[in-house]
N, C-alpha and C positions, 0 to 999 in steps of 0.2 A: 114097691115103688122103684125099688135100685132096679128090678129086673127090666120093668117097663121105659124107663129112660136108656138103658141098654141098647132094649128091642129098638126105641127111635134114633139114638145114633147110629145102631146098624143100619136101617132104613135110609136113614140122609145118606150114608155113605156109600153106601148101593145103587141108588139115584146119581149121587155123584157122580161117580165112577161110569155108568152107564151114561155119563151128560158125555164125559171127559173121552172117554171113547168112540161115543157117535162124534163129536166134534173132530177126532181124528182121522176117523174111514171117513165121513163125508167131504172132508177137507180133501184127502189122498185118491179116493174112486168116485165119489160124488154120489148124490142121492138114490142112484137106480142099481149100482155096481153095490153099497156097500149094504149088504144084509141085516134083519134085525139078529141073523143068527150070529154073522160075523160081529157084529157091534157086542152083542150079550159076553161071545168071549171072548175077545178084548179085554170087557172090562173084568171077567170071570162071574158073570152074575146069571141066573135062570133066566132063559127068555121070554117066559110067562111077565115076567117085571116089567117088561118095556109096556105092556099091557096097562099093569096097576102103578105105574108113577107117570106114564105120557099119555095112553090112550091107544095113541097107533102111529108106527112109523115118521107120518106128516107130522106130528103134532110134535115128534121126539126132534124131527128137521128142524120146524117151527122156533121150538125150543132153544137148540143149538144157534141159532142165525140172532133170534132176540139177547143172546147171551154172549154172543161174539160180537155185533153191531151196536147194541144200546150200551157195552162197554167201552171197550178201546178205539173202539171204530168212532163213535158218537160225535166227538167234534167234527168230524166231515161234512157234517149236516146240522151243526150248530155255529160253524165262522161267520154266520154271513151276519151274526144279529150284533147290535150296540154300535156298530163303527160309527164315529162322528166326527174323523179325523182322516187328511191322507193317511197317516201315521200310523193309525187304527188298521185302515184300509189295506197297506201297503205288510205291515206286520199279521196281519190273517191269511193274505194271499200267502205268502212266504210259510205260513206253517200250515196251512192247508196244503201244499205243497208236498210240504214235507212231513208230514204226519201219513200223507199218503203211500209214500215213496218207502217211509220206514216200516209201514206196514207190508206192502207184498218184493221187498225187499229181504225181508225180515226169515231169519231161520230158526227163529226162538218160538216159542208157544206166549200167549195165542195169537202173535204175528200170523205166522204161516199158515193156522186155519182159519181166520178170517182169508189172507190173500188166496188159501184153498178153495174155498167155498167161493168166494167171486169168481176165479181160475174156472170152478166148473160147470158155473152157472152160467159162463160166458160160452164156454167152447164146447160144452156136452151139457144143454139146457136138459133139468127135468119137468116133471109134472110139478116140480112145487116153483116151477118160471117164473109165473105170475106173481106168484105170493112176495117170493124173493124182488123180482123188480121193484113192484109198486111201494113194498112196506119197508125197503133198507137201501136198495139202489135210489130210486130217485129222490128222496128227502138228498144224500147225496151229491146226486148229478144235480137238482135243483139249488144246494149250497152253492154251490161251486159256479152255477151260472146266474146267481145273481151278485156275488163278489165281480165277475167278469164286467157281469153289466154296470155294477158303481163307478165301472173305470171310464165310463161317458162313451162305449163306443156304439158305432151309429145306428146298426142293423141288428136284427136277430141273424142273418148267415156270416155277417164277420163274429158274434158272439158263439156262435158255433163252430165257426170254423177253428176260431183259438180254443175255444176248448177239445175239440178231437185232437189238435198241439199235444197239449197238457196231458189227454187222457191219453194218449199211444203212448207218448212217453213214461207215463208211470205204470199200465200197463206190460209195458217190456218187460219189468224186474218183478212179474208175477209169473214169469216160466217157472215150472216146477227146476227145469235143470240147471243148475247154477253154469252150467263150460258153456250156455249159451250166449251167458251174459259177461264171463271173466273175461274176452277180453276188447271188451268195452272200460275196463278198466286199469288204470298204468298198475303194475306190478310190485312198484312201491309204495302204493296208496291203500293204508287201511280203509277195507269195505264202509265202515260209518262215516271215516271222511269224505271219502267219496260219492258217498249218496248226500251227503249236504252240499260237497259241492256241485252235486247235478242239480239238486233242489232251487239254489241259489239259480243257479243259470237259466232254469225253467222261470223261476222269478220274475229275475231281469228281463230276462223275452216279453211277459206281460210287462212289466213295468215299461218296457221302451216302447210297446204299442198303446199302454193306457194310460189316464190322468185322474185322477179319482174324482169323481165331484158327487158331491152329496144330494141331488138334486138331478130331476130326468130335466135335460135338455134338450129342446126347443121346450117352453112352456110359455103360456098367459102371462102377464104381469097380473099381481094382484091388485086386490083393493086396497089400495092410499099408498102405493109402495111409489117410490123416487122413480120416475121414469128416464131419468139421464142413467141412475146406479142399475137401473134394469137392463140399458140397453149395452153398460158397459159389461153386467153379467153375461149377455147374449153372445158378444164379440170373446169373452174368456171362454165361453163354452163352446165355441165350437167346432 
């Protein structure tokens, strides 16, 4: 019995290992550049394994992306729900924000392979494009652009427009090279103060363009509703 609970924590931790290393070369070379040979030793494990714990290369990607994005990344594409308050509103925009900016900002694990993995997905798409957009980018960009939209504004191209804003901006601080980015920042400001206060400043931008309202305006009055209180919601909205 002792030997066989052995044989399974060696196993996990072989897997493991094998997780924590594809997560690194795919983050660094990206899905096409980083080999199962190179990943196997990495981790130091036989290459035949990638085989009997993932299946195949895609599936080892797969893996990594679900284990990076349904993790840390995860509120990016869960801010938009419960708000029922500017307050609400205004405090999601603000750490959406900044949950993003400390991620591909970030030089700690697994910051930097999450912002790796988007970094290569963006600028050296591979075969697994598709997958990665549809199943972890857009739930995502779809967050993000219906906080925009609670803020009452009028169009979908001004809703798009402030978010490519937003997105270049936090985009920037996913260069792999940090001297691209240092000196965008004063030289007496530690890097984490300084990314809160870019965060804050991206904020504020939305906030001076938006107003939050919990409700899409122009709409119908309803059934039995104050048509005076309607018409004065009409004149606040718009």
């Amino acid at each position: 019995m002792e030997g066989r609970k052995g044989e399974s924590k060696g196993r996990t931790a072989t897997r493991a290992a094998i997780l924590e290393a594809a997560k690194k070369l795919f983050a660094e070379k990206g899905f096409g550049a980083a080999t199962v040979r190179d990943i196997c030793t990495e981790a130091g494990a036989n290459i035949a394994l990638v085989s009997r714990y993932f299946g195949s290369k895609s599936e080892l990607y797969a893996e990594v992306c679900r284990s990076l994005f349904d993790g840390l990344a995860a509120p990016l594409s869960q801010l938009d729900a419960g708000i029922a308050t500017a307050e609400d509103w205004r405090r999601n925009v603000r750490e959406w924000i900044g949950h993003a900016l400390r991620i591909t900002s970030s030089t700690r694990s697994p910051e930097k392979e999450i912002a790796g993995v988007f970094r290569q997905e963006m600028f050296n798409p591979s075969p697994m494009r598709k997958y990665f957009h549809d199943t972890f980018m857009m739930p995502i960009f779809n967050c993000l652009k219906r906080l925009i939209e609670m803020g009452g504004i009028s169009s979908e191209a001004e809703t798009l427009s402030l978010m490519t804003r937003i997105w270049s901006q936090i985009s920037f601080y996913a260069l792999p090279d940090e001297t691209w980015r240092e000196p965008f920042r004063p030289a007496d400001t530690p890097k984490d103060v300084w990314i809160s206060h870019v965060a804050d400043d991206i904020a504020e931008d939305v906030f001076r363009k938006l107003q939050f309202r919990n409700e899409r305006w122009p709409r119908k009055p309803k059934e039995g509703e104050n048509l005076v209180e309607y018409s004065h919601q009409m004149e606040m909205n718009k």
